[in-house]
Phi, psi and omega in degrees: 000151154285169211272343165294019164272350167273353176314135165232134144017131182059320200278348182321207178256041077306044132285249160071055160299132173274137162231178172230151181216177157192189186186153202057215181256057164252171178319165188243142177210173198311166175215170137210158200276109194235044201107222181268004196232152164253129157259136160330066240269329168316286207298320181279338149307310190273354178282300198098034184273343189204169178263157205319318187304357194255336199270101167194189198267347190223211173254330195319313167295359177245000191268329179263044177234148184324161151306312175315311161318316198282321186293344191282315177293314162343306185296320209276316192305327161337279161334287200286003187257355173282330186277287218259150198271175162284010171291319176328332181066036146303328216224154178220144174268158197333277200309285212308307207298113174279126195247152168244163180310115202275019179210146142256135188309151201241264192235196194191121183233167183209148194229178208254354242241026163256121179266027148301293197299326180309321197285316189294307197278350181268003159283323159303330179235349157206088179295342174233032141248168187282126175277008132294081179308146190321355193249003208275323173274037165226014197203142139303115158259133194234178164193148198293114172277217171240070222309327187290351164255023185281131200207136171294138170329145173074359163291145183278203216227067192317098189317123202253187182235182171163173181282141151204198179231160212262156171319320169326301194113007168239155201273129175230152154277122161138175186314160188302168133262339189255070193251111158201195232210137181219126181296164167184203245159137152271137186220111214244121169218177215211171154120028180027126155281167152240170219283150175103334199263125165270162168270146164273088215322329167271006149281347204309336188281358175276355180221019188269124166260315191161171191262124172202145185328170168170124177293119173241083225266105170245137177260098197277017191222347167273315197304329173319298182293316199240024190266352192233094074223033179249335187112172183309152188191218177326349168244032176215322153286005196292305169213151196217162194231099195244160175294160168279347180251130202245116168270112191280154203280051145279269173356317204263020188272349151322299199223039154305131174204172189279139192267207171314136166314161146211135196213118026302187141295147158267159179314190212265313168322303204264037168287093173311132200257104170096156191272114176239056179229152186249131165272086164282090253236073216280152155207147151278117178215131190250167170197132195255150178306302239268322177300336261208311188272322174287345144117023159303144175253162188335147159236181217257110164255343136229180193195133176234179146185137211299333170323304177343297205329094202319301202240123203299161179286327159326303184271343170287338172299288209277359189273316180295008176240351165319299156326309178125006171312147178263121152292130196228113174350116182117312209292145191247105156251165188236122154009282212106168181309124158270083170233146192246179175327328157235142194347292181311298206293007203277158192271355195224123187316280197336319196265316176294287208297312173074068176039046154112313188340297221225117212255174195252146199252148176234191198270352159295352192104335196249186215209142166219140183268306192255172152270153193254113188334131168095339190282123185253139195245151192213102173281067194248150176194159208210152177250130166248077196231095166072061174096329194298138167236135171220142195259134151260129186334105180301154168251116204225098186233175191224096180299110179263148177070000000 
């Protein structure tokens, strides 16, 4: 049999997400993901089965190669999972496999761009303005994170510390009480700029790699005190949570779809040439240690989808490169919170809750506004388009303290 046999529902040969592994005591090198199995993309390079950019520990060397490279490995990983047997000594399995960060990261911006999330929270916080601002349907608004705090799925997650402001009305020190979760879209990209050079929004697909879940982990009560008059810092940066699986943008053209009107019209830069939103299927799901030791299982507290998004992955592209900022192998940007239009559908404890009002009742009896020390948080989604099911790689992490 061939290694195509190992395809499972989501994970199949329309899929093929790129990670990075290892296993046993070796070195960690590229993979991609077939099922219940990893193949060796480093091993099948120097066999001379894919081209020379897979022999590394990441996506990074291949992410700084032409587009033309990324279909060609596409094509040859194809190739070799139609082919080539498990005699090969290519493939290891999933459960064995220590999985890594699957890029390492150049820089990381993370953006605003559900006017869902947007509308809930300047309704929570400036109740008596329009909770949109004047800029927001005519621009992404974004902000620079900290790329050195980007963690592979299933790291655990440290409760951080930091000013805040006290029920008094006076300034306090100490761990977050507001620990929350933000659903969001990794958007991973590669084919390099130079300083000076914008992208054009009908180029974005020459330097767009692919896509993978990703937590962006808010401390809401340091983030409150210090966010105005520069923005998120320190209730943001602590950790951030990317999938170990980068689903390359081949994969997602099944469920490509047209997003939201946007009205105004946008400038001329960010007019999008073509439908660029994905029908996605999102879920949020918590579990507490004591659901976790009795085998209750997660529950689901929220369900998106990713189509929603006022502003496109595209236009979020060409806008950070408007300046001439430069695209660098590696560089990440995030959706911003993914939510939708009801309650349920919302991406952030700040919003199920409405910033602590309405505690979420969970299937043990207990109840949460923020998260609490043992709570694991679970991102998972999926694509449905014409028989096709694509799995996207989960994002997972566990709150200490």
């Amino acid at each position: 049999m061939t290694l195509a046999h190992h395809a499972t529902p989501g994970f199949g040969l329309d899929h093929l997400p790129y990670g990075s592994f290892s296993h046993s005591s070796g070195d960690p090198s590229l993979g991609v993901r077939v099922g219940d199995v990893v193949i060796d993309l480093r091993a099948a390079a120097k066999a001379g089965l894919v081209p020379a950019e897979c022999d590394a520990p990441n996506l990074n060397r291949l992410l700084a190669a032409a587009p033309a490279t990324w279909s060609q490995t596409r094509t040859a990983v194809k190739e070799l999972v139609e082919r080539s047997t498990d005699a090969a000594g290519l493939i290891a399995p999933l459960e064995a496999a220590t999985l890594h960060l699957p890029i390492d990261v150049a820089d990381y911006v993370d953006f605003y761009s559900s006017e869902s999330h947007a509308t809930n929270v300047g309704m929570m916080f400036r109740p008596d303005s329009p909770p949109l601002l004047p800029n927001w349907k005519h621009l992404p608004v974004g902000y620079h994170g900290r790329a050195g705090t980007i963690v592979v799925s299933g790291t655990p997650i440290s409760r951080p510390q930091g000013q805040r402001r006290e029920p008094g009305g006076g300034v306090g020190f100490g761990p977050s009480n507001k620990l929350d979760v933000e659903l969001e879209m990794a958007v991973v990209l590669g084919n390099p700029t130079q300083l000076g050079e914008a992208v054009p929004i009908e180029h974005a697909a020459d330097h767009i790699f692919g896509i993978g879940l990703l937590n962006d982990w808010s401390a809401r009560d340091i983030q409150a005190w210090e966010y105005v008059p520069l923005g998120p810092f320190l209730g943001k940066s602590f950790a951030t949570t990317l999938s170990a699986w980068i689903t390359p943008m081949p994969a997602l053209e099944a469920f490509r779809v047209s997003g939201p009107a946007q009205d105004p019209a946008p400038l001329p830069y960010l007019a999008a040439g073509g439908p660029w939103a994905f029908d996605l299927e999102l879920d949020v799901a918590l579990s507490t240690e004591a659901m976790r030791n009795a085998g209750v299982p997660a529950a689901t507290i929220a369900t998106a989808n990713f189509r929603d998004m006022y502003w496109t992955m595209a236009q979020q592209l060409a806008h950070m490169t408007v300046n001439g900022a430069t695209v660098r192998p590696g560089d990440v940007y995030a959706s911003g919170t993914i939510s939708g239009p009801e309650p349920g559908t919302f991406g952030s404890l700040l919003e199920l809750t409405w910033n602590g009002r309405d505690a979420i009742e969970l299937p043990d009896g207990t109840s949460r506004t923020f998260l609490e020390a043992g709570d694991e948080v679970v991102l998972s989604g999926r694509g449905r388009a014409a028989g096709t099911t694509l799995e996207l790689g989960r994002a997972a992490g566990t709150i200490i303290g």
